[in-house]
VEXLUM-445378 format. One record per residue (C-alpha): residue number from 1; residue in one letter; z, y, x. Coordinates in steps of 0.2 Angstrom, whole numbers. Example, Ala and Ser with C-alpha at 12.3 -4.5 7.8 and 13.67 -1.06 7.14 Angstrom:
VEXLUM-445378
+-----+---------+-------+-------+-------+
| num | residuo |    zz |    yy |    xx |
+-----+---------+-------+-------+-------+
|   1 |       A |    39 |   -22 |    62 |
|   2 |       S |    36 |    -5 |    68 |
+-----+---------+-------+-------+-------+
This chain:
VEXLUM-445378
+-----+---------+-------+-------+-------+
| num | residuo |    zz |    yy |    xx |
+-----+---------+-------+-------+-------+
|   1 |       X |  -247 |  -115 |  -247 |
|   2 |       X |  -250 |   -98 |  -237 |
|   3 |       X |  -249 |   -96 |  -218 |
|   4 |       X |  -230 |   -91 |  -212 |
|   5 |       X |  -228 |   -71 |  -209 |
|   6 |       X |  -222 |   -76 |  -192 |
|   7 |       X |  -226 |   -90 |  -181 |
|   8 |       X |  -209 |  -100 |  -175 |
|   9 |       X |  -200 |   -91 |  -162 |
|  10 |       X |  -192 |   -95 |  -145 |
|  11 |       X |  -178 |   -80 |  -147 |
|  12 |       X |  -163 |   -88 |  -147 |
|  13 |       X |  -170 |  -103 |  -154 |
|  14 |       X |  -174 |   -94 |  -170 |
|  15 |       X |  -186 |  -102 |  -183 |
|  16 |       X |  -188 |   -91 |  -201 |
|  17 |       X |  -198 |  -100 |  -214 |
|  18 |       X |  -205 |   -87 |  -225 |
|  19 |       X |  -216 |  -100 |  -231 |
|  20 |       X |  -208 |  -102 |  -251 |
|  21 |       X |  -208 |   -80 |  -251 |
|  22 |       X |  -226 |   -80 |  -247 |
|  23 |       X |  -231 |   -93 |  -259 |
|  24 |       X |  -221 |   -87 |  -276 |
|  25 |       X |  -228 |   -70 |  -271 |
|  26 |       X |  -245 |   -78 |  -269 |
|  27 |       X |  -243 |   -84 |  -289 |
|  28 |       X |  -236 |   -68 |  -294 |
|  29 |       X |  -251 |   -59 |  -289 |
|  30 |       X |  -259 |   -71 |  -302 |
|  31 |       X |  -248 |   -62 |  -315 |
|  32 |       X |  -248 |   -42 |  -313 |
|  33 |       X |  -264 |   -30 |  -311 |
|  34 |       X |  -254 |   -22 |  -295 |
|  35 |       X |  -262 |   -22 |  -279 |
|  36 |       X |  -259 |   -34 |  -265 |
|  37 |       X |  -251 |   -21 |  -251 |
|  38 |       X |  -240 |   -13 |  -270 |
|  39 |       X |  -234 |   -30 |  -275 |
|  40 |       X |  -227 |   -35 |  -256 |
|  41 |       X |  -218 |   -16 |  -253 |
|  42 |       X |  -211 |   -19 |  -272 |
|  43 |       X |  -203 |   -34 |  -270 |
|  44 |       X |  -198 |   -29 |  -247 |
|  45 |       X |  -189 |   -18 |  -255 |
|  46 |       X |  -180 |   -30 |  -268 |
|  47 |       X |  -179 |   -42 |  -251 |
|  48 |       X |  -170 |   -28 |  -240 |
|  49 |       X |  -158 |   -22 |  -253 |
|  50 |       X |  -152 |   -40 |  -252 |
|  51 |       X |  -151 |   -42 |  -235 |
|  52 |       X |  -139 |   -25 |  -235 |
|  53 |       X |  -129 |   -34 |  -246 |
|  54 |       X |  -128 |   -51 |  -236 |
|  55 |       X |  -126 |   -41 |  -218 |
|  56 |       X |  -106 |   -40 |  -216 |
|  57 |       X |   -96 |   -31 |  -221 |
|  58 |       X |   -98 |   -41 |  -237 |
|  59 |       X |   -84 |   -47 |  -251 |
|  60 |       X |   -85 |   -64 |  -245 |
|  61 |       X |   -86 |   -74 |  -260 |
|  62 |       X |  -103 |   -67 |  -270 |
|  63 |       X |  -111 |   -54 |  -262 |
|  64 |       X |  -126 |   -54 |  -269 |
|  65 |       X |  -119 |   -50 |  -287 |
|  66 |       X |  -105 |   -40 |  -279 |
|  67 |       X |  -106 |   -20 |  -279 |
|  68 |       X |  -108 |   -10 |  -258 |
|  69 |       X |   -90 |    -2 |  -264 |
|  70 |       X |   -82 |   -19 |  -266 |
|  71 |       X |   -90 |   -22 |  -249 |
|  72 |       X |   -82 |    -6 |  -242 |
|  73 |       X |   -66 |   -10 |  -248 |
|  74 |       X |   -65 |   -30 |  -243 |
|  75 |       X |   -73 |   -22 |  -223 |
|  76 |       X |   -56 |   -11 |  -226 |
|  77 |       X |   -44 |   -25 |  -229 |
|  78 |       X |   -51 |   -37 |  -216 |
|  79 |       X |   -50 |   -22 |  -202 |
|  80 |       X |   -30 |   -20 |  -207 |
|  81 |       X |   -28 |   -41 |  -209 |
|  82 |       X |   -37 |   -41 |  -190 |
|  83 |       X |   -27 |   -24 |  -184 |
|  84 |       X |   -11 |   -31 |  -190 |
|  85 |       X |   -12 |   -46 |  -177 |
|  86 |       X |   -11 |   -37 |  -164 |
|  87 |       X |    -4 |   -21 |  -166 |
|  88 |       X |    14 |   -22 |  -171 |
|  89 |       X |    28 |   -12 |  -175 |
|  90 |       X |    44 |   -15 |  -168 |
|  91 |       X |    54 |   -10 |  -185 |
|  92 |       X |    47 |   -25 |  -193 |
|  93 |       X |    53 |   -37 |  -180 |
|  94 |       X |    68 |   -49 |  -185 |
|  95 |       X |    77 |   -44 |  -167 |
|  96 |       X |    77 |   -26 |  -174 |
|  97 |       X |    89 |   -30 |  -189 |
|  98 |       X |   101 |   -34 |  -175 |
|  99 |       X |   112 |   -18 |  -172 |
| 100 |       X |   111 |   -19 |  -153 |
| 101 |       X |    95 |   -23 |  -155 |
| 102 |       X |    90 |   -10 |  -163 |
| 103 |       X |    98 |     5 |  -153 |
| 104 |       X |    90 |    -4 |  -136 |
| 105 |       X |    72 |    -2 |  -143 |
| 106 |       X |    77 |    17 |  -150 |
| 107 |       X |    83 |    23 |  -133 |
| 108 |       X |    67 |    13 |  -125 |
| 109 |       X |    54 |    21 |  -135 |
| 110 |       X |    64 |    38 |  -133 |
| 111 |       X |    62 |    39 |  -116 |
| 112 |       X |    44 |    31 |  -115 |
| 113 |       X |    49 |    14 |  -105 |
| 114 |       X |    37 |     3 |  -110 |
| 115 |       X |    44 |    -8 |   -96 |
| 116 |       X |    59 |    -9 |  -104 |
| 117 |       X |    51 |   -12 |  -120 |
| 118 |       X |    43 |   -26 |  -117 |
| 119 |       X |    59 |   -35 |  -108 |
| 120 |       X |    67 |   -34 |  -124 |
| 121 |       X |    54 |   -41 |  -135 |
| 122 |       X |    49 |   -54 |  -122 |
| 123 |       X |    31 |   -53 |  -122 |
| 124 |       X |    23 |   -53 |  -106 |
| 125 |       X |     6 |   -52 |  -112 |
| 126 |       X |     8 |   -36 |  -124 |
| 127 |       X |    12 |   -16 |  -121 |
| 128 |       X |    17 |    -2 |  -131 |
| 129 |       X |    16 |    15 |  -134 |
| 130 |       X |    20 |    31 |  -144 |
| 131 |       X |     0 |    29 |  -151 |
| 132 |       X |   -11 |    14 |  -150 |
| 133 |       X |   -26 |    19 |  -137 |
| 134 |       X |   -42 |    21 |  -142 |
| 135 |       X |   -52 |     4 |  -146 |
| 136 |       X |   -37 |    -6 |  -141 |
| 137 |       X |   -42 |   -21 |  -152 |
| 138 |       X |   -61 |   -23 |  -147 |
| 139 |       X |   -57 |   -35 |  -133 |
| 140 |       X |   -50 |   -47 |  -145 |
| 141 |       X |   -63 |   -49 |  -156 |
| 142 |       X |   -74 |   -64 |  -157 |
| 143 |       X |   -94 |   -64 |  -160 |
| 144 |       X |   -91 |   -64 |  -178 |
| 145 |       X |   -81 |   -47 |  -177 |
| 146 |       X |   -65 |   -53 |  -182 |
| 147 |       X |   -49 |   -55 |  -172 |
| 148 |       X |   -39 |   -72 |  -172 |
| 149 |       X |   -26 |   -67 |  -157 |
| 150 |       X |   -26 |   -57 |  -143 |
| 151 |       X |   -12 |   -46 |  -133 |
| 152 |       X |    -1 |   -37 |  -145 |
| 153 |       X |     3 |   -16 |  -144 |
| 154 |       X |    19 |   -12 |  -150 |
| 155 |       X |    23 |     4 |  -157 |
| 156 |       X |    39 |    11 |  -168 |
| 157 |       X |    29 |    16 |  -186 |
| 158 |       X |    34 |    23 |  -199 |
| 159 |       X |    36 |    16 |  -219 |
| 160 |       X |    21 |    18 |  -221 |
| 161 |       X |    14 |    12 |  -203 |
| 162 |       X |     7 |    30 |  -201 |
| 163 |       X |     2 |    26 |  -184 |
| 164 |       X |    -9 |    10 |  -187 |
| 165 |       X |   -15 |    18 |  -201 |
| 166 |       X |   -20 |    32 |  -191 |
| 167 |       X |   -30 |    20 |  -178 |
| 168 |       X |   -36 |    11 |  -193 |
| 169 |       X |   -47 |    24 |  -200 |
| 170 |       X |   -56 |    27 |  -185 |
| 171 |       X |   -60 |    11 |  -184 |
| 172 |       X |   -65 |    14 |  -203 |
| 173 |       X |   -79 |    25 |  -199 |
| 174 |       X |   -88 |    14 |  -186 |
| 175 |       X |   -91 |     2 |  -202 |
| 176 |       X |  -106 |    -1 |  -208 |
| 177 |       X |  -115 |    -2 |  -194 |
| 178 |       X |  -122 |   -18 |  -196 |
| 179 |       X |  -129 |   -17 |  -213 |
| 180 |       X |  -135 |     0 |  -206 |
| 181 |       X |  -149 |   -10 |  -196 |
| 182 |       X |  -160 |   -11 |  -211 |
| 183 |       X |  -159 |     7 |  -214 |
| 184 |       X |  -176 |    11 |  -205 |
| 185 |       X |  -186 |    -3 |  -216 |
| 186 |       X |  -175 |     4 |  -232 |
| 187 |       X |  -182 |    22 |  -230 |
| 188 |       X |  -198 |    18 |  -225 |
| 189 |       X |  -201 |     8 |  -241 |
| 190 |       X |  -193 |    21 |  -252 |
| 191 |       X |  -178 |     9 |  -258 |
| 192 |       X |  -165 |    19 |  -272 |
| 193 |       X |  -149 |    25 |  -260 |
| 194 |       X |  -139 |    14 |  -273 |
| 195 |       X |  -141 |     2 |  -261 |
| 196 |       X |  -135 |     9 |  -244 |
| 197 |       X |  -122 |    22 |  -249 |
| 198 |       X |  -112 |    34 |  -239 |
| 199 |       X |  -103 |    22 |  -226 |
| 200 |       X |  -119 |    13 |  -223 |
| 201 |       X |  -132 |    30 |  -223 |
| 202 |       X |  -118 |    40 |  -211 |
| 203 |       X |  -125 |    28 |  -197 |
| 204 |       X |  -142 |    31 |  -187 |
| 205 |       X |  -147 |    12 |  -190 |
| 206 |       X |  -154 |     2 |  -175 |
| 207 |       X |  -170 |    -8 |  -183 |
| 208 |       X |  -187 |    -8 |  -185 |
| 209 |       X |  -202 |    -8 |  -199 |
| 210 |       X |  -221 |   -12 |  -197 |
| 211 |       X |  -234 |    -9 |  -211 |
| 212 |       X |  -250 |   -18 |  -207 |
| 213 |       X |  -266 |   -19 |  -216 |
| 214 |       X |  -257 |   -12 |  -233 |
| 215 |       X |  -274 |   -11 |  -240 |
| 216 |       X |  -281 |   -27 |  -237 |
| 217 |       X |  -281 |   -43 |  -247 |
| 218 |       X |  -265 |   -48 |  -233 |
| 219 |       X |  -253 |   -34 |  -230 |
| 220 |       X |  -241 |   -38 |  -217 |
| 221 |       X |  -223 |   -29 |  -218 |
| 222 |       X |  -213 |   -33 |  -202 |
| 223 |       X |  -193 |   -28 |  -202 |
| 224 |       X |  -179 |   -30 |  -190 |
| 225 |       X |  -161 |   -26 |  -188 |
| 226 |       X |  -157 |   -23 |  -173 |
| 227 |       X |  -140 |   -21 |  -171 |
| 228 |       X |  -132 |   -32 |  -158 |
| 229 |       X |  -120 |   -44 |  -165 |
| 230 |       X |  -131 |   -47 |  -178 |
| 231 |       X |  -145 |   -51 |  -168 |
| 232 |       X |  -133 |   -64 |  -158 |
| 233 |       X |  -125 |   -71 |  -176 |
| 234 |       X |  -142 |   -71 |  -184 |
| 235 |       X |  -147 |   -90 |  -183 |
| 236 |       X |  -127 |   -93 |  -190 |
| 237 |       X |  -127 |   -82 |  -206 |
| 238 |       X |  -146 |   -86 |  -211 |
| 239 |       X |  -145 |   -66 |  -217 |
| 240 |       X |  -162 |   -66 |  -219 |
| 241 |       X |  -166 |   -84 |  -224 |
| 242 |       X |  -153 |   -83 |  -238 |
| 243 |       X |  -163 |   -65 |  -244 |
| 244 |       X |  -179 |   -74 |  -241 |
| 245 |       X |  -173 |   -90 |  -252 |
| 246 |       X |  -164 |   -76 |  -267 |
| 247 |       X |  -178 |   -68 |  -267 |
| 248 |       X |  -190 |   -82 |  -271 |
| 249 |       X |  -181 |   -91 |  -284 |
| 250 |       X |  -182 |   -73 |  -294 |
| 251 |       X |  -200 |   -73 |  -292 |
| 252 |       X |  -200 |   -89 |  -300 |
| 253 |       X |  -190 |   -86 |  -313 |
| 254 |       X |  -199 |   -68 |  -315 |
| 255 |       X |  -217 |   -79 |  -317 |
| 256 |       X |  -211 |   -91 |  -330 |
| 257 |       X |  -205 |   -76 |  -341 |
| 258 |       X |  -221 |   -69 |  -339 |
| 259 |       X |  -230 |   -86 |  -344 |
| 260 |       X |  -217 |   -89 |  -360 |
| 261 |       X |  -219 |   -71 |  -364 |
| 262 |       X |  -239 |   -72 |  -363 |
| 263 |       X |  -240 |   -87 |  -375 |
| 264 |       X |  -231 |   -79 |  -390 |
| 265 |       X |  -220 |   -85 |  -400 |
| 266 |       X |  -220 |  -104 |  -408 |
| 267 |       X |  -231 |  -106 |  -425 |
| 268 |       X |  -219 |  -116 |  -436 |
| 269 |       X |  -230 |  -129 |  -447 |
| 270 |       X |  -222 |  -139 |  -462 |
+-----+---------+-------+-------+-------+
């Protein structure tokens, strides 16, 4: 079996066995008249585009058969399942079906006394306001991005929560950063903009790409995402190990078409 692309490394205690990618494309070069340093950008490519896919936000379930859009839109709903833990809006509490209730908070948030606000709700840990501040919810977030609790913001919203809408779609537009990381390495290898589209693309994309040696009998294509918390999460989600592993069963399965398809088709004898 071919040497590993990288030796083991101390980062975080981070080992990546490239060992089964290198060796199905070893055998695939067996099989096609392309180039070494053509076959290994070809099938980068193929690897990156899956680790976009696999880099949250993702549909949760099948993201490697699932469509970037369906990824948008799942990234969308979790933010508003997160935001919704802790902001709230006081209209939507039981205690506001009370009529005294009801006319306390009014007055409350009429005169801006959040003090008294929060007397009447009980919450000692939480505030509130007319708007919900900027980035209010990234202190309760955990290493995984997601929020499971944290202090509450109360505002008074509208039917159609107008307000946490409004602090939802800012958050919105810093999605995608994450899968953005591979942007450098996608570019650099010329992979179709199917597979990074608008919310991904509107992002600069912290990470890295290093050709070596393209025309030699080993070229060497080094990539890195570089963004923050998927660095610290890499060794959890196995981002790339799981590209790595997709991508090698393909090649596989890519070879022994190549082989049934070479040996034509059965001769029936009577």
């Amino acid at each position: 079996m071919p040497k590993r692309l990288n030796p083991k490394s101390k980062r975080q205690g981070l080992y990546l066995d490239t060992g089964e990618w290198e060796y199905e494309l070893s055998r695939l070069r067996n099989h096609v008249k392309e180039k070494g340093g053509k076959l290994i950008t070809n099938e980068a490519k193929l690897l990156i585009a899956d680790c976009i896919k696999l880099t949250p936000p993702t549909d949760g379930k099948h993201p490697l058969t699932t469509g970037l859009k369906e990824h948008e839109v799942a990234g969308q709903k979790a933010i508003l399942t997160d935001l919704r833990k802790v902001i709230k809006d006081v209209t939507q509490l039981n205690m506001y079906k009370n009529p005294r209730v009801k006319k306390w908070l009014n007055r409350a948030f009429k005169n801006h006394d959040w003090a008294l606000v929060m007397d009447i709700i009980n919450d000692k840990a939480g505030t509130a306001g007319m708007t919900v501040p900027s980035r209010w919810h990234e202190g309760s977030r955990n290493r995984r991005g997601r929020i499971k609790s944290g202090p509450r913001f109360y505002v008074k919203d509208t039917s159609k929560e107008a307000k946490l809408m409004a602090y939802a779609n800012k958050v919105f537009k810093r999605m995608g950063k994450a899968k953005a990381g591979w942007l450098p390495a996608a570019r650099k290898l010329k992979l179709a903009q199917k597979h990074y589209i608008k919310f991904i693309k509107r992002h600069r994309g912290v990470g890295l790409i290093r050709m070596r040696n393209m025309k030699s009998y080993e070229p060497r294509i080094f990539v890195a995402n570089l963004v923050q918390h998927i660095q610290a999460a890499g060794k959890e989600r196995r981002i790339m190990a799981v590209a790595l592993k997709h991508r090698a069963d393909n090649i596989r399965l890519k070879i022994e078409k190549m082989v049934k398809d070479a040996s034509g088709p059965w001769l029936k004898t009577k």
